[in-house]
N, C-alpha and C positions, 0 to 999 in steps of 0.2 A: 504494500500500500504506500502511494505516493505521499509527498507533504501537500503536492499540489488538488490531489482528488480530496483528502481532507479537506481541501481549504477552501475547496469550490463548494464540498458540500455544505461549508458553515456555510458561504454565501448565503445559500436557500436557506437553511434554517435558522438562522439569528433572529431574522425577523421573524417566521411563523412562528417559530415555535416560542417566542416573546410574546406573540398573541394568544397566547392559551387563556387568557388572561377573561376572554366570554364570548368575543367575538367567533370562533370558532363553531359555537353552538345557537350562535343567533335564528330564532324561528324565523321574527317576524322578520317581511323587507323593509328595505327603507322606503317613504313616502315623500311626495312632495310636498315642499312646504303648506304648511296648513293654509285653508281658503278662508274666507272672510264673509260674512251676513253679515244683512243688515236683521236680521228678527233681534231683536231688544225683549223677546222675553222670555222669560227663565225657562230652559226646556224641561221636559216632563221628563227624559231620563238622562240621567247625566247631572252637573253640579256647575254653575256658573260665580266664577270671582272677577270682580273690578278690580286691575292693577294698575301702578302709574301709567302703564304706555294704552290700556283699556282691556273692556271684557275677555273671558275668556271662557268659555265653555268644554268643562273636562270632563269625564268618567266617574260617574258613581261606580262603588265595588262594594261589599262587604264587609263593612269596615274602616274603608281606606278610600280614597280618591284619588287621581293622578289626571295631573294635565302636562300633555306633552308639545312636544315640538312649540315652545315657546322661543320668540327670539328676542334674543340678549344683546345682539347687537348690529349694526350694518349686514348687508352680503358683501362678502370679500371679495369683489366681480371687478371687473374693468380696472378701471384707475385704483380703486382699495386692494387690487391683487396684490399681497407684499407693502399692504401699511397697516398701519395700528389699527385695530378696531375704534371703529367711528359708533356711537348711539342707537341703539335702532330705532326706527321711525312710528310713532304711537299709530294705532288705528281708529276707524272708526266702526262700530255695527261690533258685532261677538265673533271673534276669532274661535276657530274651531280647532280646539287643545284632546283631540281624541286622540289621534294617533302620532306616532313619530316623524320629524322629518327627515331629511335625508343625511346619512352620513357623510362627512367629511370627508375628499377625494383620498383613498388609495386603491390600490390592486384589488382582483379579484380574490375570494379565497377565502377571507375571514368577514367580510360583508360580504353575505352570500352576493355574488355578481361583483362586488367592489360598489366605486362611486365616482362618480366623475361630475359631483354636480358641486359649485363652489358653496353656492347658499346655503351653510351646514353649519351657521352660527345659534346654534337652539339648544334649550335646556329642556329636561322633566322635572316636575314637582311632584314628589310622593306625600299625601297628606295624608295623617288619622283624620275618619269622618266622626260625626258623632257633634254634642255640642261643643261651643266657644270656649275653650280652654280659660281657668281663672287668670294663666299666667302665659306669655308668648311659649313654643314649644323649642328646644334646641335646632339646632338644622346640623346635617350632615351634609358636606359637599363632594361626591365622587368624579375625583379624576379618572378614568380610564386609562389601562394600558394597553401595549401595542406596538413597541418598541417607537415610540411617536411616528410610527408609520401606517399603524389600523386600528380598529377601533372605534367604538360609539356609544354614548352615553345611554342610549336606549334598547343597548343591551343587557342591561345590568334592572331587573324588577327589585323594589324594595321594600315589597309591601310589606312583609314581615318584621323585617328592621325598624318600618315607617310605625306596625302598628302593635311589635312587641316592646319595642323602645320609647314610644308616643312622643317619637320625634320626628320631623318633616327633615325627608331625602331629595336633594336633587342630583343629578346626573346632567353631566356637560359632555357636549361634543368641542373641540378645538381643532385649529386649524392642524393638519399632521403632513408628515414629508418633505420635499421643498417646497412645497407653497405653506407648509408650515415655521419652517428653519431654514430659507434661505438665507443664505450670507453674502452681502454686495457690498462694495465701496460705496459711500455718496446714500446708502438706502436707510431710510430711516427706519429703526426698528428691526435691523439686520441681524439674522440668525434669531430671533425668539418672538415672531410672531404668535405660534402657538403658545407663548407663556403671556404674552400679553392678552389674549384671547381669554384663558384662566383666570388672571386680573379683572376682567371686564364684566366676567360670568359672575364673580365674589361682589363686585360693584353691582351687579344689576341685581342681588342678595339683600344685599344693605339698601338698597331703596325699593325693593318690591318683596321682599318674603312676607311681611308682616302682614299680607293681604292672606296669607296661608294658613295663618297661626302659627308662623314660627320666629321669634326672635334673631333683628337683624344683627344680634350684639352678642350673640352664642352660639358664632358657628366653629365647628370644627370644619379643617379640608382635609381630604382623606384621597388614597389613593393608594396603586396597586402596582407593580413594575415601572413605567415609564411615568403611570401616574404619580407611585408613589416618588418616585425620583424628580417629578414638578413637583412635588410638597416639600421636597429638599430646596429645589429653587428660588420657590416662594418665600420659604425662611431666608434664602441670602436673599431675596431682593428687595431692595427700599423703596421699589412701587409697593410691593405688597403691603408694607407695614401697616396696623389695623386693618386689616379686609378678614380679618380669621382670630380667633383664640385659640386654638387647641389646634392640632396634629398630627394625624393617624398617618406612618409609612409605612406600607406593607410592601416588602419583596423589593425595597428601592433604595437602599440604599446609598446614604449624603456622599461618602466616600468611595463610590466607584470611580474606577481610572479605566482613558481609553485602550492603554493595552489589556484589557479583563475584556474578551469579545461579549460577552454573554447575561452581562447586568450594566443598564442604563449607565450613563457616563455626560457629561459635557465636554463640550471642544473647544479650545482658545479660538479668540475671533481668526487669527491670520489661517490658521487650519478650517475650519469653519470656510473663510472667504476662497481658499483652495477648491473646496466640494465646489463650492457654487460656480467656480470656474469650470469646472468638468463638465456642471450641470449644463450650461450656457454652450460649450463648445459642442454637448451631447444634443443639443436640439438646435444648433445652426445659428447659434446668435452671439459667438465669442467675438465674432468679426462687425458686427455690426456698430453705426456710428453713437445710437443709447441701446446698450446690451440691455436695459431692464425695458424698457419700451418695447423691444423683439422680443423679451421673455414675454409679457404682459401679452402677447399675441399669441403664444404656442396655444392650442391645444391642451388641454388637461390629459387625455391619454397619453399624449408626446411627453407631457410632463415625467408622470408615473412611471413610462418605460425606460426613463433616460435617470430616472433620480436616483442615487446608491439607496441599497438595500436598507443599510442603517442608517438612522436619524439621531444628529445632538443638538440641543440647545448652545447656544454659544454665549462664551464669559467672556470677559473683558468687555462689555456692553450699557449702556447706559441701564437698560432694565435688570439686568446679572452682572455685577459689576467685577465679583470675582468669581474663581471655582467653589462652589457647593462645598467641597472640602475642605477648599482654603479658608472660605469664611467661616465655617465651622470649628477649624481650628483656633481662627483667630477671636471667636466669639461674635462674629458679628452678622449674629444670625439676630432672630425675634426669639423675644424669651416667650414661650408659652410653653404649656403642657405638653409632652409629646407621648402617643402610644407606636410603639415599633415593633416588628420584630421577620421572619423568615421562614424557611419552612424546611424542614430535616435533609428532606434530598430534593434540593432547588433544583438542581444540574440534571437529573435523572430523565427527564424529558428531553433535553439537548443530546445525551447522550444514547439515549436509544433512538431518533432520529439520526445519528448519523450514524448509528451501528446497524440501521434497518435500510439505510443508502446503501449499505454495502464494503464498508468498513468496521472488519472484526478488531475489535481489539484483544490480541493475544499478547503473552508474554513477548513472541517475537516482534509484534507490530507497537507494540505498548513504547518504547523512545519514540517513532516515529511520530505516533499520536500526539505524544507530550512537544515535542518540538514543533509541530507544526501550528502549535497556539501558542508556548514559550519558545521564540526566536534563538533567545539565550542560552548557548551552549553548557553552564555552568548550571543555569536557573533551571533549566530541563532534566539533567543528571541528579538534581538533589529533589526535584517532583518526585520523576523516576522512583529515587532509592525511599522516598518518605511514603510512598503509596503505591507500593510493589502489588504486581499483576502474575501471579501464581498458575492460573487455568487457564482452559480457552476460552470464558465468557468473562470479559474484563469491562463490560460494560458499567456496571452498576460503580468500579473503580472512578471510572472515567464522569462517571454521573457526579462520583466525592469531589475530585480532581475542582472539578466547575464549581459546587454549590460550595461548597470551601473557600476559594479562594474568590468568586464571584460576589457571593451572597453572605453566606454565615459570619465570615469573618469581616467581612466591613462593617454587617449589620452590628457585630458585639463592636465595632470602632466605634462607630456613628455614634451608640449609644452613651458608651464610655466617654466622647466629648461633649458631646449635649448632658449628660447630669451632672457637668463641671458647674455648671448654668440654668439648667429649667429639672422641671419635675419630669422621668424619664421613666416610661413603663414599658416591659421588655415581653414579647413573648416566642415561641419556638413552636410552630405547628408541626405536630408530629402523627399525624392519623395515615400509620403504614398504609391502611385499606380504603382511601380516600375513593372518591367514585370518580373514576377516569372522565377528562373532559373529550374526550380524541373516540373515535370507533375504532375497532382493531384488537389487535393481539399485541402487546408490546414482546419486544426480545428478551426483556426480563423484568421484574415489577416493578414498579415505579417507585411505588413509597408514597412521600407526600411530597410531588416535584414543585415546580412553581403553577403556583395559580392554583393547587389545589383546594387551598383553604376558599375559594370564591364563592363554592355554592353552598358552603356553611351561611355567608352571610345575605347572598343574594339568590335570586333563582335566575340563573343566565339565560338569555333571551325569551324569556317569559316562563321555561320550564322548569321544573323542580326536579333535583336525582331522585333517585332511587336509596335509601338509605337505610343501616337499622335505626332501632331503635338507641341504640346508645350515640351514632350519629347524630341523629335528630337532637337527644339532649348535648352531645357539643354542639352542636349549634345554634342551639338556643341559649346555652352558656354565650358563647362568642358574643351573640347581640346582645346579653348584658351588659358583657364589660365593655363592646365599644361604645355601646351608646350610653351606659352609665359614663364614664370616660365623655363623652360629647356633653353630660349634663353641668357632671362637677368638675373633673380633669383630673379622676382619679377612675378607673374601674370596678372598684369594688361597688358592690352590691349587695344585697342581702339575699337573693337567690342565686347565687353563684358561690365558688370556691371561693377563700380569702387568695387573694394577689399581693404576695408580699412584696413593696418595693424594693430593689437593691437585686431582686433574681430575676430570673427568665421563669417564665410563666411555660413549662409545656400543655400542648393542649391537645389531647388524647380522649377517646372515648371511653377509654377506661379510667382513665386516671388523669385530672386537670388536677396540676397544682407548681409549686417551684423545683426549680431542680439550676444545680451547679456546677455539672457538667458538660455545658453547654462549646467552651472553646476547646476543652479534650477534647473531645468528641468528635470536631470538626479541626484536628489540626493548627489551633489558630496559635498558637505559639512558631509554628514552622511560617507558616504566611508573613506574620507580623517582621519575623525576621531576617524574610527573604528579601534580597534587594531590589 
């Protein structure tokens, strides 16, 4: 086995298989943006709310309400392709908030068909029905991941969350790809479009949630891979300051670096402005007299097939002004609450993907493996010797290799810098028997890779797994403590396990509770040391 067929294969799977994250399992399609009436009166089925920008008629359910395809801000279309998000424009007559609009342009694959439509600035409101709350309700704000390349806020249902928590959930789409993170000379907003999009979403929070019953002054941001690593963001960036109190990062670790292929990362702007060069020369407009005016012309599909695989946000930026990591270190991030934490075998998914391409890893193919993700002659050899490949199924190896150095051990960095500073709550999802997001057979079990912990908290694309009964109560654990955790910015509850600060909370169906073996476990002595 080559270093090169390796390396083509991450191509393909860095990004899917970062989508596991819900998109994958998406039922519903996307729709086009919601129509407009003029009927002014309250319909017989369904639930009507007046917001700042005007009515909006949603979905009664059983407990819960949800209006979708809300927009938060401008269509990113013409002259706005590749600028800030601009206000979106109030209506008039009752907006029809039944179903989703459309996702935000990427590949086919993970939105069933993909998307290619730009007007993809819309949120979901997940609401408890029922009467007017004495007091405003918390709000949860779900970033999606996707390696900021797929992905949709309306694939994440939360009505569970919304109505075991009796807290209001919303779900944002953001701009992804290069029309989400282009990087240009002279562009305003260059490289973090889609983080300003997120800003925009938390702003359009703060002046219209309270139409929902939820308090615009007690939101948590929350999010999952890519998401969660825009939660990283938003703490370094001084737009965001006040748009949030509290901080859920799941699987996204502050301190990923671009040599780690396989967990969200940021890109210094001159690298960042490199992509966009590629980008520009990959669709016929490097030669042109204004290269963003010939971009602004392409094609959204000419887009999508010319943009690299992987997406970062770019620092050194007036919105990110430094690395996530750096500013982490250096403190200068937002002190709020923070919930974090990982999941046992993050990497296990990466890793049977590319041992189902057709790359065994054996003791014999096992250096070539390692080297063709650590370049590092030195760095490779002490992988190698630190997580020795014995049989012929070195997959599950190779699966540690990844959530180790990708995932587990940044996540225990992350947290260990942030409790210098804010109140830090840690957990370890470890449910070996999680309910696969993917069809198939995998080459050997997965464990709890990434994104497994998702359908504990949500039901992706509208569907619920299939679970036992002891899943079911972690999952109904899990919604206490995040959304305990979203009320006070502590987890603990009274129907849940005690969460003692200072551990890692593992969360298991049998057994939720602390444990201290968490960087054993994962090697992170060897990582931390490694240069």
């Amino acid at each position: 086995m080559s270093m090169h067929r390796v390396l083509t294969t991450l191509t393909t799977l860095t990004c899917t298989l970062a989508a596991l994250t819900a998109v994958l399992a998406t039922a519903r399609p996307a729709l086009p943006a919601p129509a407009l009436s003029t009927d002014r009166a309250t319909p017989a089925v369904g639930t009507t709310v007046r917001t700042h920008d005007g009515l909006l008629r949603g979905t009664a359910h059983d407990g819960y309400a949800t209006f979708e395809g809300i927009p938060y801000a401008a269509p990113p279309v013409g002259r706005l392709r590749w600028a800030p998000p601009r206000p979106a424009r109030p209506w008039t007559g009752t907006r029809d908030a039944t179903g989703p609009a459309s996702a935000c342009p990427q590949p086919a694959g993970e939105v069933p068909g993909g998307s290619t439509d730009e007007d993809c600035l819309y949120l979901n409101v997940t609401t408890p029905a029922g009467a007017t709350p004495r007091h405003p309700r918390p709000v949860i704000v779900w970033l999606h991941g996707g390696g900021f390349t797929t992905g949709a806020g309306s694939s994440y249902d939360a009505h569970r969350m919304a109505t075991r928590g009796d807290v209001v959930v919303v779900t944002v789409n953001y701009r992804l790809g290069a029309l989400g993170f282009l990087a240009h000379t002279g562009l305003t907003g260059s490289g973090t479009f889609g983080l300003a999009d997120q800003q925009a979403a938390l702003r359009w929070v703060r002046a219209g949630i309270g139409a929902f019953g939820g308090d615009p002054h007690h939101v948590t941001l929350a999010g999952e891979s890519a998401g969660g690593y825009s939660v990283c963001a938003q703490l370094a960036s001084p737009a965001a300051a006040g748009l949030f109190e509290r901080a859920i990062i799941q699987s996204g670790p502050c301190t990923g670096r671009p040599d780690r292929p396989f967990a969200p990362s940021a890109a210094a702007l001159p690298a960042a402005r490199e992509t966009g060069a590629r980008l520009a020369a990959g669709v016929g407009c490097s030669l042109a007299r204004d290269t963003v005016a010939c971009l602004r012309k392409v094609p959204v599909s000419r887009l999508l097939a010319a943009q690299d695989t992987d997406q970062q946000p770019a620092y050194a930026t007036p919105l990110l002004p430094r690395d996530p990591a750096a500013a982490l270190a250096a403190g200068r991030v937002q002190h709020v609450p923070v919930l974090l934490g990982s999941n046992h075998d993050e990497g296990n998914g990466w890793a049977a993907g590319i041992v189902q391409a057709g790359n065994p890893v054996t003791p014999e193919t096992w250096p070539d493996v390692v080297a063709a993700f650590f370049p590092d002659p030195a760095r490779a050899r002490a992988i190698v010797h630190e997580y020795p490949v014995t049989g012929p199924d070195g997959g599950p190896v190779f699966g540690a290799v990844i959530g180790d150095a990708d995932f587990a051990c940044p996540t225990l960095r992350t947290g260990d810098l942030l409790s210098i500073r804010v109140p830090v709550w840690r957990y370890e999802f470890a449910d070996e028997h999680a309910p696969p997001l993917t069809p198939g057979t995998p080459p050997f079990p997965l464990g709890a890779p990434h994104a497994a912990e998702l359908p504990y908290l949500y039901d992706l694309g509208g569907r619920p797994r299939t679970m036992t009964a002891a899943q079911h109560r972690l999952a109904t654990t899990m919604i206490d403590y995040w959304t305990g955790f979203a009320r006070t910015g502590s987890p603990g509850t009274p129907a849940a396990p005690p969460w003692p600060r200072g551990t890692v909370q593992s969360l298991t169906p049998d057994h939720t509770g602390p444990t201290r073996t968490t960087a054993g476990r994962h090697h992170c002595a060897f990582w931390n040391a490694l240069p």
